[in-house]
C-alpha positions in Angstrom: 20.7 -73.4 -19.3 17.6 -71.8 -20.1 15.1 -70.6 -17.1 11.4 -70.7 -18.2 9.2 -69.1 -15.1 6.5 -71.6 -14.1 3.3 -70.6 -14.7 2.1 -71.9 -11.7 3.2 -69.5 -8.9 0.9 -71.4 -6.2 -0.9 -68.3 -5.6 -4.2 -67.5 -7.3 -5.8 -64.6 -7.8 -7.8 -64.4 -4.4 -4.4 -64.7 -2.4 -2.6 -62.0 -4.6 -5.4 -59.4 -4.0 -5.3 -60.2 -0.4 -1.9 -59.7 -0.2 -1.9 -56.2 -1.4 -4.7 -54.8 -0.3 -4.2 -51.4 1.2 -4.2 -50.7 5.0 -8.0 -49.6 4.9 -9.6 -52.6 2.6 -10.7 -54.6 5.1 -13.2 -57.5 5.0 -16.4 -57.4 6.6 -20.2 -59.4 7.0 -23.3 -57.0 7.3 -25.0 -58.7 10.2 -29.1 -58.6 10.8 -29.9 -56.5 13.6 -31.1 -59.3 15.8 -27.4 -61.3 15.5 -26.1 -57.9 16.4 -28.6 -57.8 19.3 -27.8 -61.4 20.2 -24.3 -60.9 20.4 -24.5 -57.6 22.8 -26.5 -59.2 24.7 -23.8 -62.2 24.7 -21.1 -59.8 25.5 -22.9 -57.9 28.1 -23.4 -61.2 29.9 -20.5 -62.3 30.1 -19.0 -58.7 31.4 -21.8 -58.3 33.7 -20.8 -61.9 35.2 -16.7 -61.4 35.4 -17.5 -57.5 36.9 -20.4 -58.5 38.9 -22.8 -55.6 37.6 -26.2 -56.1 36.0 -26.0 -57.0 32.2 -28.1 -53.5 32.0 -24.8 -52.1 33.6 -22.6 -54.1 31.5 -24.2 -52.9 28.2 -23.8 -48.9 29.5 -19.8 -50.2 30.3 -19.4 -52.1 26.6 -20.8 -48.9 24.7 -18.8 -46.5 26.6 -15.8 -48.9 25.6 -16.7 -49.6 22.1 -17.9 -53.0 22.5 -14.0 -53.8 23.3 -14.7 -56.7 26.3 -10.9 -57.3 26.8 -10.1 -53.4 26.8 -13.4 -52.6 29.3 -12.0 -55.7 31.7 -8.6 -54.4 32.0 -9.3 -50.5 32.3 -12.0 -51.7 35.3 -9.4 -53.9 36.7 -7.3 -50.8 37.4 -9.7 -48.2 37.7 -13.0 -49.0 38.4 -14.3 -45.7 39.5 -12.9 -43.4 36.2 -15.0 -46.0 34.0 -17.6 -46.0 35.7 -17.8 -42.6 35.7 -17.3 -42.5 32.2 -20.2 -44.9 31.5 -22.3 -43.3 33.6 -22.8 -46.4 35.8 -23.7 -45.9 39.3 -23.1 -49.1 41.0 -24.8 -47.5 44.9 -28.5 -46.9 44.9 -28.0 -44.7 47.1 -26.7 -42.2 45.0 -29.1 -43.5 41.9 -31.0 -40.2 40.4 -34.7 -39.9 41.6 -37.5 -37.5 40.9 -38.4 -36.1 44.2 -40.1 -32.7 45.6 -37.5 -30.9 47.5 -38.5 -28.1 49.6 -36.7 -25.0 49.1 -36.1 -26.6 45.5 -34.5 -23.6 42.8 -34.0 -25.1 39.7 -31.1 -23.8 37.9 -31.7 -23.7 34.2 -35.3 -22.1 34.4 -34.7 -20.2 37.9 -38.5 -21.5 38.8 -38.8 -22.3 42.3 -42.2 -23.8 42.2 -41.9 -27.1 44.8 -44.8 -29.0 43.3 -42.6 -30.0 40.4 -40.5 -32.9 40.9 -36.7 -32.4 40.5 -34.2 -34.8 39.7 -30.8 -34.8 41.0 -27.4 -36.5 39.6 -25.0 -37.8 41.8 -22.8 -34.6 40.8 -24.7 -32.5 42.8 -26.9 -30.6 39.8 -30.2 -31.4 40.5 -33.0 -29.1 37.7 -36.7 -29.7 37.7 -38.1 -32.6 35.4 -39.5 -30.1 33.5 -36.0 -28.5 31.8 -34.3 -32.1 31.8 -36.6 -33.2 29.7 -36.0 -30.7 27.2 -32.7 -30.5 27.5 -32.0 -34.6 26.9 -35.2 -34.6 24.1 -33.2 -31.8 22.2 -30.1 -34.0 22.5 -31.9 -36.5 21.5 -33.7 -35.1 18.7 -32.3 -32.0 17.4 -28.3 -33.1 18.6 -29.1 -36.8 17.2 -27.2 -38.3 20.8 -29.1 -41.1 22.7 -25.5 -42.2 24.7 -23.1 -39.9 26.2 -25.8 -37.8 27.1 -24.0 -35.1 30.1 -25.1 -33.4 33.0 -26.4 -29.4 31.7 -24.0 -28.5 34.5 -21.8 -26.2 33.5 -18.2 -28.0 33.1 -19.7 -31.1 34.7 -18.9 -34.9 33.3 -21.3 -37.0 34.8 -23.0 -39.2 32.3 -26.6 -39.6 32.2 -27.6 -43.4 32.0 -30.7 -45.3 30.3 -32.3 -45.8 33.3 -32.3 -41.6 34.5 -33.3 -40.9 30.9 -36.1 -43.1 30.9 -37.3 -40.9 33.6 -37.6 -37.9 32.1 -38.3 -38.0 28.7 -41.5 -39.4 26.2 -41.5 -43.0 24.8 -41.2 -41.0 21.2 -38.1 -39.2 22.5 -36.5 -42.8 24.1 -37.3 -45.4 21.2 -34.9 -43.0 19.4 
């Protein structure tokens, strides 16, 4: 008996190139920046509802996590505190950074002691006057090219600055960066 191969494998081309495509071909859609938009804004909703933080929260959470909702819910679930640390999310007002004139103020970057500057103050402890903050996060900004993960000039120190604290010090310029 003579065995003829059928011509007709049942695969066509498409499914032979998807089967061997290499470990880092991988299929993608370029998006329009407001679907992009519309779906952080989806996800931050939805996080902001099941953690029961603001959706401005949510989003600082969802970018510290790589927009991974299922990864961010479980690592809260267990630690809440380390991610929102990480995030730079402070969930107490209380310990939200202000500006405010302290008496006896010495700011610790520019060693000026002059009290009718305003100084803001992290929840770490570092508080420098508005001044040097906001050339230290405009250069970050700027020159360093980072608008997330911005930390604390303490020396050594991991607290996170969030949106809302940047806001604060820096020029509409600087933050639509």
């Amino acid at each position: 008996m003579d065995f003829e191969p059928a011509d007709d494998t049942g695969f066509t081309d498409m499914d032979y190139e998807k089967l061997n495509k290499k470990p880092f071909e991988v299929d993608f859609t370029v998006l329009p920046l407001e679907d992009i938009i519309a779906a952080q804004n989806k996800a931050a909703s939805h996080v902001a509802g099941i953690l029961g933080v603001t959706v401005d929260q949510a989003k600082e959470l969802l970018r510290s996590s790589k927009w991974n909702k299922e990864r961010l819910i479980e690592r809260y679930m267990d630690k809440p505190d380390e991610i929102l640390d990480q995030a730079g999310v402070v969930l107490d007002a209380a310990q939200a950074p202000v500006l405010k004139h302290r008496q006896g103020f010495l700011c610790g970057i520019c060693f000026d002691d002059d009290t009718t500057e305003p100084a803001l103050e992290l929840r770490c402890g570092h508080a420098y006057c508005q001044a040097c903050y906001e050339h230290y996060v405009t250069m970050k900004i700027v020159e360093e090219g980072q608008c997330r993960n911005i930390l604390c000039p303490g020396a050594g120190c991991k607290v996170v600055l969030d949106e809302q604290t940047i806001s604060k010090v820096v020029q509409e310029p600087a933050m639509a960066k």
